[in-house]
N, C-alpha and C positions, 0 to 999 in steps of 0.2 A: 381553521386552526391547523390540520393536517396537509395543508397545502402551503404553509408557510414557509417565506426562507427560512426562519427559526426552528423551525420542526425537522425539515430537511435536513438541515444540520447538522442537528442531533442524531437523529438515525442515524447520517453514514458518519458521521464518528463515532459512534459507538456500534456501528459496523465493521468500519475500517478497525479499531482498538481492538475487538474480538479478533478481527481475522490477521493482526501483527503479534498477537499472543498465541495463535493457533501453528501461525508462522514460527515462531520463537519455539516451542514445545517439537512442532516436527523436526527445525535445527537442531537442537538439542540431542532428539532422537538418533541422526543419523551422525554428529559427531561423535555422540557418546558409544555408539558401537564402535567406535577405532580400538575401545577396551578389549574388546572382545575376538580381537585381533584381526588382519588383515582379509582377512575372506570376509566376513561379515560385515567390514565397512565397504569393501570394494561394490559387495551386495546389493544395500544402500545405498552405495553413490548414484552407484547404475541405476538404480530404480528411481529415483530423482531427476536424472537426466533423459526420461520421454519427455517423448512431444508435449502434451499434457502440461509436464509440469514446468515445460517454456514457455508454456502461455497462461501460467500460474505465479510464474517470474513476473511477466506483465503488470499481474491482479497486483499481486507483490506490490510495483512499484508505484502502481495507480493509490492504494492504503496509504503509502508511507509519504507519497507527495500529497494528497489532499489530507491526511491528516495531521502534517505537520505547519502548511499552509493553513489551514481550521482552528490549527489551536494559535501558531501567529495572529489571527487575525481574530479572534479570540481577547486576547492578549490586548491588544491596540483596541479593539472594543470597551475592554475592561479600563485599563487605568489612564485612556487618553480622550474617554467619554466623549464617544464619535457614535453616540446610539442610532443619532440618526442617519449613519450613514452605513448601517448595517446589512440593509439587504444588498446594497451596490457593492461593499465588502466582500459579499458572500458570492454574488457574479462573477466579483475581480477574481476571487482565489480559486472559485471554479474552473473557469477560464486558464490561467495561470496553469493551473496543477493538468488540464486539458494538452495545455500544448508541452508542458512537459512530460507527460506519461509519452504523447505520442514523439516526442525525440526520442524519449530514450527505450522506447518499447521497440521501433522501427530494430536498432540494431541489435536488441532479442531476438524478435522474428527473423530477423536476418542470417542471423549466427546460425538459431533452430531451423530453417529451411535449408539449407549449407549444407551441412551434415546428417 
């Protein structure tokens, strides 16, 4: 059971959903000191902008491509009753969300090595 495509799934969606609400809350965090005037967001921004958290941009973008393909495929699961084509689904979108992290993580890393 814990080795299934269905279980997998599961997990890193509701991995990925925890870590875009985590994401969402530290945005928040460091917009919302712009109130608190410009010293204190510059702060923030700065502290945002380590290495670290370039390759947190990354993580970032790996969540929001596999679980927005997840819940697509999800979706087409659900109301186009393709159950049996479920685990193959679940290769494509992995796949899929694979080579898009790695487009668009390349020109993160690139920026963050840069400067």
């Amino acid at each position: 059971m814990y080795k299934s495509t269905g279980f997998i799934s599961f997990v890193l969606r509701r991995f990925t959903g925890v870590a875009l609400v985590l994401y969402l809350f530290t945005h928040m965090w460091v917009i919302g000191s712009v109130n608190s005037g410009p010293e204190a967001f510059d702060a923030r921004l700065n502290l945002v902008q380590t290495p670290f958290f370039k390759l947190a941009e990354i993580a970032l973008l790996a969540a929001v491509v596999y679980h927005a393909f997840d819940g697509i495929r999800l979706i087409i699961v659900h109301y186009f009753d393709v159950t049996e084509y479920r685990k193959s689904l679940f290769y494509a979108i992995f796949a899929i969300s694979a080579i898009l992290v790695i487009a668009g993580g390349i020109p993160i890393l690139l920026f963050a090595l840069e400067g």
